[in-house]
N, CA, C and O atoms as a DFTB+ gen file, in Angstrom:
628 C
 N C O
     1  1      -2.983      15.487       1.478
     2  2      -3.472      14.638       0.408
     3  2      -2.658      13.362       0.389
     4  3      -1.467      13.486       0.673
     5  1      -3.122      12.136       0.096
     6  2      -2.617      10.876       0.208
     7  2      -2.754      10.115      -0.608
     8  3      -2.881       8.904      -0.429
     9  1      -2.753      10.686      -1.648
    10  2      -2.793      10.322      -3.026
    11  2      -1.296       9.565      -3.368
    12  3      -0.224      10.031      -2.983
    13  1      -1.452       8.105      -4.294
    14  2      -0.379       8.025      -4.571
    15  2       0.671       9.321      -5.135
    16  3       0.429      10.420      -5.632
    17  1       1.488       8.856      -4.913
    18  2       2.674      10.220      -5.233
    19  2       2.313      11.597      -4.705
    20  3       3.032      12.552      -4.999
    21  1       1.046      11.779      -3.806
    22  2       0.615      12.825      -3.399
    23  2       1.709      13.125      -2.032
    24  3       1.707      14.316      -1.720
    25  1       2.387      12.480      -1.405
    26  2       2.848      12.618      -0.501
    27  2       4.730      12.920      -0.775
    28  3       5.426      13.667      -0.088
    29  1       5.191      12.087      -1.968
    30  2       6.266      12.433      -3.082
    31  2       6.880      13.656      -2.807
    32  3       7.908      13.604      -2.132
    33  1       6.387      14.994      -3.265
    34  2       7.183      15.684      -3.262
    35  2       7.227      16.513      -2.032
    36  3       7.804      17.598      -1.953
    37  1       6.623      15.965      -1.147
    38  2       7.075      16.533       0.674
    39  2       8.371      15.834       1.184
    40  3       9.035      16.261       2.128
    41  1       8.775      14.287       0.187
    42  2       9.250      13.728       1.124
    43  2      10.656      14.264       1.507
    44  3      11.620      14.473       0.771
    45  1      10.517      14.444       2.946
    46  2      11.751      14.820       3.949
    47  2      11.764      16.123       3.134
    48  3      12.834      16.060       2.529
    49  1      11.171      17.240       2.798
    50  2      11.440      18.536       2.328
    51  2      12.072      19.417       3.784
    52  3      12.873      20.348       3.857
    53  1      11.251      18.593       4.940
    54  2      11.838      19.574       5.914
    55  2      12.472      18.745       6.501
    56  3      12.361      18.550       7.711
    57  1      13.241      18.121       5.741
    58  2      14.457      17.741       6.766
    59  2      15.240      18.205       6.584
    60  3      16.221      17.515       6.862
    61  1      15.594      19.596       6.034
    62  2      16.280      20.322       5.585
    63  2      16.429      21.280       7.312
    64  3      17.489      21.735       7.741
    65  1      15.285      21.359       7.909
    66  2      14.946      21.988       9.067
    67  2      15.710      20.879      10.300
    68  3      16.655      21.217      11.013
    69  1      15.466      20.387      10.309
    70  2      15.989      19.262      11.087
    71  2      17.577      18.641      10.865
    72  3      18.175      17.966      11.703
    73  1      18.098      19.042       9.528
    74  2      19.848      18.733       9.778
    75  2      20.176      17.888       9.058
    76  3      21.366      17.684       8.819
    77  1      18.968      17.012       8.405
    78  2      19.575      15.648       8.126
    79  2      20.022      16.011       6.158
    80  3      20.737      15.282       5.470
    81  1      19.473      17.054       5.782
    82  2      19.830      17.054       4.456
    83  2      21.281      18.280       4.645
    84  3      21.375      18.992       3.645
    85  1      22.222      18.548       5.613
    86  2      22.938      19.731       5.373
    87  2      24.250      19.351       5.059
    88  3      25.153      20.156       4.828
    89  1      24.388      17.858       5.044
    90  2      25.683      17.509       3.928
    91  2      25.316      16.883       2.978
    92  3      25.974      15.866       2.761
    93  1      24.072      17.204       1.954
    94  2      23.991      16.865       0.886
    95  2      22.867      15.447       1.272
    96  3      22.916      15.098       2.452
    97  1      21.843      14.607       0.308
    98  2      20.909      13.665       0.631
    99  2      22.095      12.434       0.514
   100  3      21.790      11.382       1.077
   101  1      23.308      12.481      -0.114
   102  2      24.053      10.966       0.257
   103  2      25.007      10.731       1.515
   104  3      25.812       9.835       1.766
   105  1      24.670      11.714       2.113
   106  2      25.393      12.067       2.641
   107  2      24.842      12.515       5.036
   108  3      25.181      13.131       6.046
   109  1      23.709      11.425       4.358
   110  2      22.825      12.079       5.322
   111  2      23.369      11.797       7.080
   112  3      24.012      10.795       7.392
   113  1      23.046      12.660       7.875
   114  2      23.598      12.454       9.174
   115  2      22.318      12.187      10.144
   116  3      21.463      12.823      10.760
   117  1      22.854      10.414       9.809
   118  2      22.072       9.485      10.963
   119  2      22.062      10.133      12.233
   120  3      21.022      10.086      12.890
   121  1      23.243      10.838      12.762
   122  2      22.877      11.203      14.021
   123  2      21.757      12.670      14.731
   124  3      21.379      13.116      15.814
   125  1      21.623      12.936      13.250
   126  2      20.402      14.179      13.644
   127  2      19.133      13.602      13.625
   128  3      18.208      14.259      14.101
   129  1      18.973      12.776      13.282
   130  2      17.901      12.035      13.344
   131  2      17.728      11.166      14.804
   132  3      18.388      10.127      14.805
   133  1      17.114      11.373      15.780
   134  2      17.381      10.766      16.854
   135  2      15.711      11.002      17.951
   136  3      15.005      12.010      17.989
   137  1      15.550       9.920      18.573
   138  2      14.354      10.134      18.895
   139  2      14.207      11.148      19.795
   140  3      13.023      11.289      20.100
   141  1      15.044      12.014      20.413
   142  2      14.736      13.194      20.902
   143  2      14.241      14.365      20.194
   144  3      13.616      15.342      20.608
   145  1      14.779      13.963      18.707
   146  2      14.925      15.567      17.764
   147  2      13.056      15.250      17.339
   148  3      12.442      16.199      16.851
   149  1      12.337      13.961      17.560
   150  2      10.882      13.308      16.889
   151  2      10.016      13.012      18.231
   152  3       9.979      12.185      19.143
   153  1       9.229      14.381      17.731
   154  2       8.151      14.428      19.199
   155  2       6.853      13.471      18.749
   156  3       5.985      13.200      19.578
   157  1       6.784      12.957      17.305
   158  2       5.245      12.052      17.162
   159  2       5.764      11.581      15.907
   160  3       6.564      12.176      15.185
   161  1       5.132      10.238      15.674
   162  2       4.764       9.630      14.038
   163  2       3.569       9.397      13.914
   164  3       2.778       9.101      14.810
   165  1       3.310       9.554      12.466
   166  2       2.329       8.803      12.114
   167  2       2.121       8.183      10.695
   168  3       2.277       8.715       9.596
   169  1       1.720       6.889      11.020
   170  2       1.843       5.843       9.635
   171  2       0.627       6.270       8.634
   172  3      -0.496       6.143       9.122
   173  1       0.684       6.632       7.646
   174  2      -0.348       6.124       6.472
   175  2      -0.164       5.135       5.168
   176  3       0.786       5.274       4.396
   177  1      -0.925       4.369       5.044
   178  2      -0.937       3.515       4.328
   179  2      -1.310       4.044       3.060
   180  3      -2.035       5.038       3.025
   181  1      -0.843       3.419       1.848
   182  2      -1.027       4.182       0.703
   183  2      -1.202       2.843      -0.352
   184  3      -0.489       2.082      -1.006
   185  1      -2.818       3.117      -0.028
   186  2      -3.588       2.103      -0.770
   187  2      -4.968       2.487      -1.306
   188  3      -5.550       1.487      -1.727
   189  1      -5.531       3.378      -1.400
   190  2      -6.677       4.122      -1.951
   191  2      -6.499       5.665      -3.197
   192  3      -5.854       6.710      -3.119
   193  1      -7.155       5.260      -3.942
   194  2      -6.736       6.271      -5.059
   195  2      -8.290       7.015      -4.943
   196  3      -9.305       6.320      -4.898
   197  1      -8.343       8.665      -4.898
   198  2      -9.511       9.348      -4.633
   199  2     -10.169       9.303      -3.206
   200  3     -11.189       9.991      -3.245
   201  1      -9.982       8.778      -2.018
   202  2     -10.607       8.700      -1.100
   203  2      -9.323       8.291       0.052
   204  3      -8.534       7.380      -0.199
   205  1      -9.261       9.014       1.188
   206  2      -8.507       9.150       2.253
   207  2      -8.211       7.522       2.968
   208  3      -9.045       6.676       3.288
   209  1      -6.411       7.466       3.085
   210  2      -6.038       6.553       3.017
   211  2      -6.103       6.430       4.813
   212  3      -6.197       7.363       5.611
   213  1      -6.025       5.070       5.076
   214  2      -5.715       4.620       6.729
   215  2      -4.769       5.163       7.597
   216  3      -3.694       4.784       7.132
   217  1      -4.550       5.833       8.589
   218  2      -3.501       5.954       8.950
   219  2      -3.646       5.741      10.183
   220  3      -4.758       5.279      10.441
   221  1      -2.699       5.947      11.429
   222  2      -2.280       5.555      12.844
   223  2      -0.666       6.543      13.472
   224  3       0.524       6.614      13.164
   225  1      -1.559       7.116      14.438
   226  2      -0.400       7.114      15.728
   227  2       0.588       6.552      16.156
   228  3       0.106       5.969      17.127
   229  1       1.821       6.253      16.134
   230  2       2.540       5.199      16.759
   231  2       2.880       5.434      18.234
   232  3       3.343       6.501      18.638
   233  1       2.699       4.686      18.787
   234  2       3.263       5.105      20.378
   235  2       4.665       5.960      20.433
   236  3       5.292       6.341      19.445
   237  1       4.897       6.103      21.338
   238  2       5.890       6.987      21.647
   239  2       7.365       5.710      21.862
   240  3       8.508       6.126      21.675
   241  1       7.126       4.206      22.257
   242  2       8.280       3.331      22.027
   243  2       8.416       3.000      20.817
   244  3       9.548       2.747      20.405
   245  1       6.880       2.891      19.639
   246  2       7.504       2.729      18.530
   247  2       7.709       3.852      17.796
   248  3       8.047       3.683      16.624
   249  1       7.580       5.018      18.227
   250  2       8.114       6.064      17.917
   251  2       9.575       6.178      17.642
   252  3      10.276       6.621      16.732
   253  1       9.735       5.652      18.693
   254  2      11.235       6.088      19.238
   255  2      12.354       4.626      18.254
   256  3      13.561       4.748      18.044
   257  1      11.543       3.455      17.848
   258  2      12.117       2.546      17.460
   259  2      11.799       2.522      15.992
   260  3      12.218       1.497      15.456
   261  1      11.292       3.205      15.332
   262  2      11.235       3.311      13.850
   263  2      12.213       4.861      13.736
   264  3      12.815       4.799      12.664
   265  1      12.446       5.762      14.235
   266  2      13.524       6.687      14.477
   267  2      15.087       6.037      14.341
   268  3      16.008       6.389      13.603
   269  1      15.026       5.055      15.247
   270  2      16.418       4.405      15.577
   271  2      16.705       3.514      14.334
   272  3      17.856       3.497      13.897
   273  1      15.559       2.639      13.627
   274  2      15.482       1.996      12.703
   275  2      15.951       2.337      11.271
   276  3      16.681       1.727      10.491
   277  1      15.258       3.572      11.177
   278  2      15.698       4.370      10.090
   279  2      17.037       4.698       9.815
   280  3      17.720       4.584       8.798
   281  1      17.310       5.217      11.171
   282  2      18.902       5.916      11.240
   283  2      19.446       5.015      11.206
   284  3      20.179       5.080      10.219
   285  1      19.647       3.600      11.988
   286  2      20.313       2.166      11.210
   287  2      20.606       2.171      10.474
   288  3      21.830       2.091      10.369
   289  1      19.709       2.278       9.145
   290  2      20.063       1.961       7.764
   291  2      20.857       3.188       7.288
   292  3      21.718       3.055       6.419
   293  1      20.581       4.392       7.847
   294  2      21.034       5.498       6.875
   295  2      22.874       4.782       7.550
   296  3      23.746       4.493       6.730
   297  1      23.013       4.690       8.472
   298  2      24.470       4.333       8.891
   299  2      25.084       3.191       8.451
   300  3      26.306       3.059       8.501
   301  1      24.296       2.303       7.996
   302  2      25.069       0.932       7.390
   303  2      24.842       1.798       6.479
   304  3      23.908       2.278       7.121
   305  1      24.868       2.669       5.203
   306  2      25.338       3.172       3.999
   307  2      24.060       1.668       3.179
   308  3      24.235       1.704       1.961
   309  1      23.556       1.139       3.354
   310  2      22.897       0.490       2.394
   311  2      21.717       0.977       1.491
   312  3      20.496       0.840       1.560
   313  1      22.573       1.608       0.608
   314  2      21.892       2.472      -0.220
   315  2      21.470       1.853      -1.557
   316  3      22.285       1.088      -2.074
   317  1      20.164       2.106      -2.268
   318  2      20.078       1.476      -3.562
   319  2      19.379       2.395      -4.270
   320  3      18.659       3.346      -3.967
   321  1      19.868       1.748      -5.597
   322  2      19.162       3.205      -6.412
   323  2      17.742       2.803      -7.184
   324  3      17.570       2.466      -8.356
   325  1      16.983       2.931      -6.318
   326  2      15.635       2.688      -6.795
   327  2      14.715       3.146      -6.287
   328  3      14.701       3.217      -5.058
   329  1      13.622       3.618      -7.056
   330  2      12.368       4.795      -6.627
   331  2      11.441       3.563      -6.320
   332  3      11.459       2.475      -6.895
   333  1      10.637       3.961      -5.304
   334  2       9.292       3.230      -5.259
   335  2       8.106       3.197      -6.415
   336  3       7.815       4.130      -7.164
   337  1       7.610       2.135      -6.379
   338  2       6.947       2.032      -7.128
   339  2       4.978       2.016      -7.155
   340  3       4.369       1.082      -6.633
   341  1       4.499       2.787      -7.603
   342  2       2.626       3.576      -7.372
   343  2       2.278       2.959      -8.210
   344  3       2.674       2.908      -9.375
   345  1       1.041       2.116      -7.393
   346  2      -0.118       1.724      -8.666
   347  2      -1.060       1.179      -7.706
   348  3      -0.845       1.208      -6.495
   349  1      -2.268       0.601      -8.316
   350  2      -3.851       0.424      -7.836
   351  2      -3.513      -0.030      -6.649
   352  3      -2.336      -0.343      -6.474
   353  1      -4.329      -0.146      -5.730
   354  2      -3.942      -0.859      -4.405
   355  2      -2.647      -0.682      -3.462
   356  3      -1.694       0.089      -3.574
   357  1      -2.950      -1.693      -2.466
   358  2      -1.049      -1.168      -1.338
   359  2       0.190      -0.966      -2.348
   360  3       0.514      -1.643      -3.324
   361  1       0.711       0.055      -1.856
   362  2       2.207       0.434      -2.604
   363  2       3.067       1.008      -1.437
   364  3       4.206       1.401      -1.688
   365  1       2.596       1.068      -0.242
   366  2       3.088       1.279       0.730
   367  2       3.167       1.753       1.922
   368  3       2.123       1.366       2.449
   369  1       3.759       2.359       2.697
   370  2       3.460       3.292       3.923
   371  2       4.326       4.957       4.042
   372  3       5.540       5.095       4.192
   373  1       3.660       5.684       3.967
   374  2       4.171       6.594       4.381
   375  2       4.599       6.980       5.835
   376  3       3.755       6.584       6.639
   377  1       5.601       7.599       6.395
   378  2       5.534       7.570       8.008
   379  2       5.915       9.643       8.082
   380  3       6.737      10.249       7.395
   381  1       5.269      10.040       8.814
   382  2       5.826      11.187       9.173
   383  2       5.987      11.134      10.542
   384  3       5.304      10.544      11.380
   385  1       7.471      12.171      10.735
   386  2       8.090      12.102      11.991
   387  2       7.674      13.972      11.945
   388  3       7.736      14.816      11.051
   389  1       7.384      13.996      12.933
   390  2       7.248      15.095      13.359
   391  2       7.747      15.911      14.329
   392  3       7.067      16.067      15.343
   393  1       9.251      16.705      14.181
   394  2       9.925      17.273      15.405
   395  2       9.864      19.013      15.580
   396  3       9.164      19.602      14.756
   397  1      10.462      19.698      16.459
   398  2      10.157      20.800      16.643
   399  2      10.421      21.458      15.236
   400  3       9.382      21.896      14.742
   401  1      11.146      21.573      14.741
   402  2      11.689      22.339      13.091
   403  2      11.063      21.672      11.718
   404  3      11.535      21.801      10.588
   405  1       9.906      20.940      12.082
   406  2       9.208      20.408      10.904
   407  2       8.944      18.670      10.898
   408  3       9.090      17.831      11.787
   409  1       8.502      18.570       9.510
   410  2       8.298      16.950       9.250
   411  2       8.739      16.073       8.424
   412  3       8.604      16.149       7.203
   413  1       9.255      15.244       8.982
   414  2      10.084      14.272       8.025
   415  2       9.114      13.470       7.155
   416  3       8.518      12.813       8.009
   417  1       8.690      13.191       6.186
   418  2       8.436      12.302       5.779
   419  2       8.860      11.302       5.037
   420  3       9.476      11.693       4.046
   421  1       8.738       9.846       5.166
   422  2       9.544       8.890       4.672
   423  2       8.720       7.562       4.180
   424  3       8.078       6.813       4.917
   425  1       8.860       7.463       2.998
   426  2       8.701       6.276       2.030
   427  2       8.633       4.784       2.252
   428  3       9.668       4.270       1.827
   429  1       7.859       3.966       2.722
   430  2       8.679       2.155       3.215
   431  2       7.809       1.438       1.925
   432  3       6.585       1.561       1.871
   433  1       8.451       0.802       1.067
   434  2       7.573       0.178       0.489
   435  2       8.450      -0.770      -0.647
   436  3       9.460      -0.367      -1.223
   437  1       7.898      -1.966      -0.812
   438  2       8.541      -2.699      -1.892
   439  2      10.431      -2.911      -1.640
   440  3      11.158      -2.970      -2.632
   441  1      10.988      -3.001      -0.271
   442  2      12.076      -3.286       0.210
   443  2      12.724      -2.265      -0.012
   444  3      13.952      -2.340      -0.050
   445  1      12.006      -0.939      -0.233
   446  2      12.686       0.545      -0.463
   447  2      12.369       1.375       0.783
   448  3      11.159       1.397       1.005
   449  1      13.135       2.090       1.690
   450  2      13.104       3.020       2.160
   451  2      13.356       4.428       1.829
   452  3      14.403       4.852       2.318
   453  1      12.584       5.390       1.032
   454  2      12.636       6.742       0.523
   455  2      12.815       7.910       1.409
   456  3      11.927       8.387       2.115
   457  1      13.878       8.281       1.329
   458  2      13.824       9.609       2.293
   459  2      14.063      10.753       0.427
   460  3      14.445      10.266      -0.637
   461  1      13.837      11.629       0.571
   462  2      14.356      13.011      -0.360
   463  2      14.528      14.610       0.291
   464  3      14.392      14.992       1.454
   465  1      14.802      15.195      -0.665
   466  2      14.266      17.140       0.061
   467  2      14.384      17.722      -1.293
   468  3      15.307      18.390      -1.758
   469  1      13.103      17.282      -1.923
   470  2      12.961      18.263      -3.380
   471  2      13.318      17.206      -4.687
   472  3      12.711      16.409      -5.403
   473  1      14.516      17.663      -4.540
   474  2      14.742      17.069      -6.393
   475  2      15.983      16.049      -6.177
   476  3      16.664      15.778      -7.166
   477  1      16.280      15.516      -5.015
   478  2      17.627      14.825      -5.012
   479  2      16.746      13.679      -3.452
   480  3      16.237      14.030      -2.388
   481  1      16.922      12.531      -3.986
   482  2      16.533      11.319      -2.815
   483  2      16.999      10.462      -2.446
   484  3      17.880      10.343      -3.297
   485  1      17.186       9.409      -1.567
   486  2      18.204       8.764      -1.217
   487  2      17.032       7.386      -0.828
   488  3      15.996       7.297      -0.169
   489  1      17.872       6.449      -1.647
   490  2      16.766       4.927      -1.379
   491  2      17.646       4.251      -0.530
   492  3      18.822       4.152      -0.880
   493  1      17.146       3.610       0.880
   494  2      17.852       2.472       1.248
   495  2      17.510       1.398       1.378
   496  3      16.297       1.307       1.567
   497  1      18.135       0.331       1.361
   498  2      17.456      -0.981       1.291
   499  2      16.737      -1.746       2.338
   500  3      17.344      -2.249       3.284
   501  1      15.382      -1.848       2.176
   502  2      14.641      -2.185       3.759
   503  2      14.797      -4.291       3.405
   504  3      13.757      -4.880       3.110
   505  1      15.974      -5.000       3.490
   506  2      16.434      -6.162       3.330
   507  2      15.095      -7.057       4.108
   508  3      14.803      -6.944       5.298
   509  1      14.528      -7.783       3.299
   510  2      12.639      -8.651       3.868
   511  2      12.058      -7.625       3.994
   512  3      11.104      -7.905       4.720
   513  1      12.009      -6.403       3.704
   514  2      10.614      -5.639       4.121
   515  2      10.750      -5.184       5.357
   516  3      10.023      -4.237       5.654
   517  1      11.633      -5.679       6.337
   518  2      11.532      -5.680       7.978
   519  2      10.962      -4.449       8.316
   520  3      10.108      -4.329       9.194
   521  1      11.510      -3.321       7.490
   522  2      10.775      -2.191       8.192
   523  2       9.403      -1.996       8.047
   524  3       8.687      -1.523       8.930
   525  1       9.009      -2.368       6.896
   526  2       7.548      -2.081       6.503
   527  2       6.558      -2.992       7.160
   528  3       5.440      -2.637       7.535
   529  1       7.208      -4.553       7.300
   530  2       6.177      -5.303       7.937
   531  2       6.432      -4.948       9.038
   532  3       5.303      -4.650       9.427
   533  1       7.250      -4.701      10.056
   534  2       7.014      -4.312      11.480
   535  2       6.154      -3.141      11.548
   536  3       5.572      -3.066      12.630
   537  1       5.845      -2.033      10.581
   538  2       5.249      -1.128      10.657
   539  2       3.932      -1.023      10.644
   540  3       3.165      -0.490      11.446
   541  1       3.689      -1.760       9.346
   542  2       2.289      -2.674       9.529
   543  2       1.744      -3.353      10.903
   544  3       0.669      -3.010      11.394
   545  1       2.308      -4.021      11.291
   546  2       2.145      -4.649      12.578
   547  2       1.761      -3.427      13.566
   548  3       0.866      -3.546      14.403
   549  1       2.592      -2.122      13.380
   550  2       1.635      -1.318      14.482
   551  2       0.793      -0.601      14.565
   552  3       0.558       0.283      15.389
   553  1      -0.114      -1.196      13.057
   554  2      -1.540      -0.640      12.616
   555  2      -2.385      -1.310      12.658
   556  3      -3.487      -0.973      12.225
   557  1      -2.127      -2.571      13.235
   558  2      -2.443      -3.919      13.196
   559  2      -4.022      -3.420      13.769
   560  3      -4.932      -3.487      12.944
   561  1      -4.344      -2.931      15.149
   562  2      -5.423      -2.793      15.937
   563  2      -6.357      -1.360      15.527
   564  3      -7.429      -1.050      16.048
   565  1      -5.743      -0.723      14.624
   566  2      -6.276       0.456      13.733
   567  2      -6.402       0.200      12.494
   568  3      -7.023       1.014      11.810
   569  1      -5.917      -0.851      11.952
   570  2      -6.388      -0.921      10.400
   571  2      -7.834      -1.965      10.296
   572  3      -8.266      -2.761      11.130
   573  1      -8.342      -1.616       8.984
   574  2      -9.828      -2.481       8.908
   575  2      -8.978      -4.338       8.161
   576  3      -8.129      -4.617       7.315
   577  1      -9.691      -4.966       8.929
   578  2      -8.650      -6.785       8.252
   579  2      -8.443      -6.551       7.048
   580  3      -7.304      -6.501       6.584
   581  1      -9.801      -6.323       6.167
   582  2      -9.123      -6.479       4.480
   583  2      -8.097      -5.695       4.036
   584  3      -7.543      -6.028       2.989
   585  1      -7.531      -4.183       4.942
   586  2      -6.511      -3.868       4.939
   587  2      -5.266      -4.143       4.914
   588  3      -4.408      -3.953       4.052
   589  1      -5.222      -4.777       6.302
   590  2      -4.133      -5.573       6.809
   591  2      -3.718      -6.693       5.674
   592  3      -2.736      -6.989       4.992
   593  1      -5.404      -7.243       5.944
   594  2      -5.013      -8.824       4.711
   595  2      -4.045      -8.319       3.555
   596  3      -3.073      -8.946       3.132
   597  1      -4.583      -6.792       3.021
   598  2      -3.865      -6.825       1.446
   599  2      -2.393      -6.412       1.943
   600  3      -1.416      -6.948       1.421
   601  1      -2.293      -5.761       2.634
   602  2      -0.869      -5.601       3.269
   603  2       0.024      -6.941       3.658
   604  3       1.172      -7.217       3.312
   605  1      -0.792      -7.596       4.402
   606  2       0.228      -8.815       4.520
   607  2       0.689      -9.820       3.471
   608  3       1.665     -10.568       3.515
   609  1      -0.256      -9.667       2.490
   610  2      -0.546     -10.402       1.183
   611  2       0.445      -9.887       0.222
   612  3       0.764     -10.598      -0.731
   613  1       0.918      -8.818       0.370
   614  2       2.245      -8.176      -0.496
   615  2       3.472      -8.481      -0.379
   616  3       4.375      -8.183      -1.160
   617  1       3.573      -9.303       0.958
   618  2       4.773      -9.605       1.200
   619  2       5.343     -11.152       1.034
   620  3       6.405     -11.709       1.312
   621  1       4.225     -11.512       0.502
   622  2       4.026     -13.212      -0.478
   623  2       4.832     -12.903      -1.848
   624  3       5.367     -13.778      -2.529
   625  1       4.834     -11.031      -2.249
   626  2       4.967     -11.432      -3.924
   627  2       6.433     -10.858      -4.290
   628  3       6.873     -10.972      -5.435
């Protein structure tokens, strides 16, 4: 389900499987996260309320470079304390990483990067959006224009 906040309380639940929540969510270890431990992603956009949102495959290089991206930030410690924010229209992208012990899922939206596992989450700061608009960009040839348009149009405000 891809309902705003429908995707919320999965996020990173199994990254508990994967290592990255086993010293605690502030505490997270960038290095379990690594594009070997992430056999696929895939982006959904989270911009439709009642009816199934856009999503996309990422190749296996930008696979491997939104993996590395992520773990960046978890290692510069640039952490902020702020939840994303849901309402009518784009609010963001969801990305799931998908490795042998489960699925990560992770939050990009509004210069927030959301990782959680349950009831404890960890925001880092995506500084211009960089992560989200590069992400966008690799839905670019799978998303419908007025999509894109409202996506690119968010990053005006």
């Amino acid at each position: 389900m891809n309902t705003a906040g429908g995707m919320r309380p999965l996020l990173v639940a199994a990254a508990l499987g994967l290592g990255l929540f086993s010293k605690g969510v502030s505490a997270m270890d960038a290095d379990s996260l690594t594009a070997n431990s992430i056999e696929r992603a895939t982006v959904t956009v989270e911009i439709y309320s009642g009816r199934e949102n856009p999503s996309w495959s990422l190749t296996a290089a930008d696979k491997d470079a939104v993996v590395q991206r992520i773990a960046d930030l978890i290692r510069a410690k640039s952490t902020i304390d702020a939840r994303p924010e849901h309402h009518l229209g784009y609010s963001g992208l969801t990305v799931q990483l998908t490795g042998k012990t489960g699925t990560i899922a992770v939050f990009v939206g509004g210069g927030v990067v959301t990782l959680g596992d349950g009831g404890r989450t960890l925001g880092l700061r995506d500084s211009g959006r960089a992560l989200e608009s590069w992400l966008a960009e690799t839905g670019a040839a799978e998303l419908r224009p007025e999509v894109l348009a409202q996506i690119r149009g968010s990053f005006g405000k």
